[in-house]
C-alpha positions in Angstrom: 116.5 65.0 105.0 115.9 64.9 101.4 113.5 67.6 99.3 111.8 67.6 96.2 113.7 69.5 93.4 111.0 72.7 92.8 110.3 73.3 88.9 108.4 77.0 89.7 107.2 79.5 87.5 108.6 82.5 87.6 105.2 84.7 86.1 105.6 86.9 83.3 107.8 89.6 84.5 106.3 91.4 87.4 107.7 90.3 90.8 104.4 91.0 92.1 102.7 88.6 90.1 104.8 85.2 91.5 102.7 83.0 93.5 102.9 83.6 97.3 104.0 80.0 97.6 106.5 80.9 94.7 108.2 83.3 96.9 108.5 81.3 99.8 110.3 78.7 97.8 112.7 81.6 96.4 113.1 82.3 99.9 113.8 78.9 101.6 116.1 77.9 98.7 119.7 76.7 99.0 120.3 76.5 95.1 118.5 78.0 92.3 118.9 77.8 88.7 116.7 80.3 86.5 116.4 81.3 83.2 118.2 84.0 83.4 117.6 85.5 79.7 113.7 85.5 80.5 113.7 85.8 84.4 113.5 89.0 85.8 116.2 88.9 88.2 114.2 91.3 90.2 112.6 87.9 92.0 116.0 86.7 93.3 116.5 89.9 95.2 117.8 89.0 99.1 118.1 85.3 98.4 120.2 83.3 100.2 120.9 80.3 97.6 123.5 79.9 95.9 122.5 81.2 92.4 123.1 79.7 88.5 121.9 81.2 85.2 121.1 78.8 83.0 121.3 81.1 79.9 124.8 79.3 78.8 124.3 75.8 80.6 123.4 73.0 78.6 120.9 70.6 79.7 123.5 68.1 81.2 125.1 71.2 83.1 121.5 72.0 84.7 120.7 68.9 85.9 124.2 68.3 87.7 123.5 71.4 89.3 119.9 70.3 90.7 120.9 66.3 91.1 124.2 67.2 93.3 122.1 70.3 95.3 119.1 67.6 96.2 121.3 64.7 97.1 123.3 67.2 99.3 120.3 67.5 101.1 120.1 71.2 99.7 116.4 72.5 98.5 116.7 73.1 94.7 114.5 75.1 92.4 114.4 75.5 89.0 113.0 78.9 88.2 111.4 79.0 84.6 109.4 81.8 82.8 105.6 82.1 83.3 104.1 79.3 83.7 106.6 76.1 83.2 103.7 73.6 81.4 103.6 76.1 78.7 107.0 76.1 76.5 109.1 75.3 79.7 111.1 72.1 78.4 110.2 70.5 82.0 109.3 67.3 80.3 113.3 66.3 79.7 114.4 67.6 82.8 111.7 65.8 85.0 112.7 62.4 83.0 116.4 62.9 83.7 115.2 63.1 87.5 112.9 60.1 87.2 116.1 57.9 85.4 117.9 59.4 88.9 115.3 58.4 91.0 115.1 61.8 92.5 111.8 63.5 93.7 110.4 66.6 91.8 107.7 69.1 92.3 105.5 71.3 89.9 104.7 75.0 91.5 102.7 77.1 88.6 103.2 80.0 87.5 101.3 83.3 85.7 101.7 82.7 82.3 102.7 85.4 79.8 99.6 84.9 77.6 97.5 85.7 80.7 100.0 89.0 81.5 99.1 89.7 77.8 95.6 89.3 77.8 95.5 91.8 80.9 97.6 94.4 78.8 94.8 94.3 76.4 92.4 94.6 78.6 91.2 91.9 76.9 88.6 88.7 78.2 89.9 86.1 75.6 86.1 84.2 75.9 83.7 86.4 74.8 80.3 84.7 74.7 78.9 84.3 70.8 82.5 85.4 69.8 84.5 82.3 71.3 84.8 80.3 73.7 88.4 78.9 72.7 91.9 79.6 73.7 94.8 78.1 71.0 98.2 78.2 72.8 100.5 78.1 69.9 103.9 79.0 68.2 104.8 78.9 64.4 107.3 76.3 63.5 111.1 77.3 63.5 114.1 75.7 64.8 111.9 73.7 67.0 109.2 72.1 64.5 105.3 72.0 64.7 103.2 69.0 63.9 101.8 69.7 60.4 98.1 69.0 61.9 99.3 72.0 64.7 100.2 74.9 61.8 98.9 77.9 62.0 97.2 77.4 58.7 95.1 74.5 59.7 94.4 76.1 63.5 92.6 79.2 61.8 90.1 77.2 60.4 88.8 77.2 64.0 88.3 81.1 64.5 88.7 80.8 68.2 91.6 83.6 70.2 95.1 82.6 69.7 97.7 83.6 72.0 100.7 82.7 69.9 104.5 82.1 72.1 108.0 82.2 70.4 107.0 84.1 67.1 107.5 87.9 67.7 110.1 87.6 65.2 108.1 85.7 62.6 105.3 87.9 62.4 105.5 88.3 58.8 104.8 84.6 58.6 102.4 84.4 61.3 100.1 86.6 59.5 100.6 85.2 56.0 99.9 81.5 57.5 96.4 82.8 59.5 95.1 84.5 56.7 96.4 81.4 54.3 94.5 79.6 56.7 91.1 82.0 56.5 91.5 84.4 58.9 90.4 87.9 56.9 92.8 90.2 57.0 91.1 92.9 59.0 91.2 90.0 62.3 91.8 92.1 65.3 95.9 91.3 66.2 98.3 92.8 68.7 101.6 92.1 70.3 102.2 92.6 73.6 106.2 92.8 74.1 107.2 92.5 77.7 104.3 92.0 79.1 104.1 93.4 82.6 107.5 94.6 82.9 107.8 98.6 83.4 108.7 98.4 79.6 105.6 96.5 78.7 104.8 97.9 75.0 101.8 97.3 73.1 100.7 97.7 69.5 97.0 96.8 68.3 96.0 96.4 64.5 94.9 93.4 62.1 96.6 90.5 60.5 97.0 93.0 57.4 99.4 95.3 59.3 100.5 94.2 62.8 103.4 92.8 61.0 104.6 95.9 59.9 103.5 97.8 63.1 105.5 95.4 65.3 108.8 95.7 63.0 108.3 99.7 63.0 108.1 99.7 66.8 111.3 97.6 67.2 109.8 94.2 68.5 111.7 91.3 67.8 111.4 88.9 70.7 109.8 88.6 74.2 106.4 89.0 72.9 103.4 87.6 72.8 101.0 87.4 69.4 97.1 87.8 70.6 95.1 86.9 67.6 90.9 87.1 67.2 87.8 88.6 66.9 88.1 88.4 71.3 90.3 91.7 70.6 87.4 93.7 68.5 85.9 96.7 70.7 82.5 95.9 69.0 79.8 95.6 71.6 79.0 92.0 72.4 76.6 89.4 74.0 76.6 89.8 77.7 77.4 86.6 80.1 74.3 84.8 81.0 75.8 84.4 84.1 74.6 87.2 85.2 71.3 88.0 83.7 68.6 88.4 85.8 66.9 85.8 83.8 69.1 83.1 84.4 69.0 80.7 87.3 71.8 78.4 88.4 72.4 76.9 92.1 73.1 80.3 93.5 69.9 82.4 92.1 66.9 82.1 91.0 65.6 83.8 87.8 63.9 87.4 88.3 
């Protein structure tokens, strides 16, 4: 019998918050290659697979591991941080298996920007705020498209949860604000987000930058930027108001 090779994500940090059907695959597994720089190894506790960090493998040296595992007849999963459509380089690895001919699943995960957002305490749609996520990164070794900068996506004042830039935050502040963002735009980094070491600093595009390199954080972090984060008092969700019908309730 042949399985599906299982790309699964892993959740932010947490055991607790992988997917029930997340740990079942953990569980039934005969091979697993994670991410073992991001993962925490916490999840593979009392597996039974035969287990490879992928921290030092190269792409070729992962995919020999899942082809050989699944033509064996083995169940293989590939255990990536979070969620694996955000930032998960899935895309070459699920090509390499098509050009194989081999059989591939997609299991979500809990991403790290929602793990962030709950650190904050924060609801990143506030009603006559925004009603706009941006999933983003600033350009580095891997490049943006120019229409993607940060620069241009400030122009559209909606919350930004910003991946792979903890240790550009000088930048990532300088390019919002370049952009239009004022200065005093709520911003926060949320390192580790719900690990036991899960840290948090709150501030504005004028100082997080400086906060974040007082505190130490230089990676695994997530950027949360908008006016989402202020604690002014908002607009309450129609949803709700007694005035409001939908298909459940009639207006009051």
């Amino acid at each position: 019998m042949t399985h599906p090779v299982i790309f699964l994500g892993a959740g932010p940090g947490d055991p607790e918050l992988l997917t029930l059907k997340g740990r079942r695959l953990l569980d039934e597994a005969d091979v697993i290659v994670y991410a073992g720089s991001l993962v925490n190894p916490a999840l593979l506790a009392g597996v039974q697979a035969e287990i490879h960090d992928s921290a030092g493998m190269t792409l070729d040296e992962v995919l020999a591991v899942l082809i050989a595992a699944q033509r064996g007849g083995k169940k293989a999963v590939r255990l990536h941080t979070g969620d694996p459509a955000l930032y998960g380089a899935i895309r070459e690895q699920m090509q390499r298996l098509d050009l194989e001919g081999i059989g591939y699943e997609v299991v979500p995960g809990v991403s790290s920007a929602f793990a962030a957002a709950a650190a904050l305490k924060a609801e990143l749609t506030v009603p006559e705020i925004t009603q706009t996520v941006i999933f983003t990164r600033i350009g580095g070794r891997t490049a943006v498209p120019e229409a993607e900068s940060l620069r241009r996506l400030a122009a559209v004042r909606a919350s930004m949860c910003i991946f792979l830039s903890a240790g550009m935050m000088e930048q990532v502040a300088a390019e919002l604000m370049a952009g239009g963002c004022p200065p005093e735009t709520p911003a926060a980094v949320v390192e580790k987000a719900s690990w036991p070491e899960q840290r948090v600093v709150r501030g504005t595009l004028a100082d997080i930058a400086g906060k974040a390199q007082a505190a130490g954080i230089r990676k695994t972090a997530m950027i949360v930027v908008g006016q989402a984060l202020s604690d002014e008092e908002t607009a309450a969700s129609r949803l709700y108001d007694a005035g409001f019908s939908h298909e459940y309730r009639s207006k009051t």
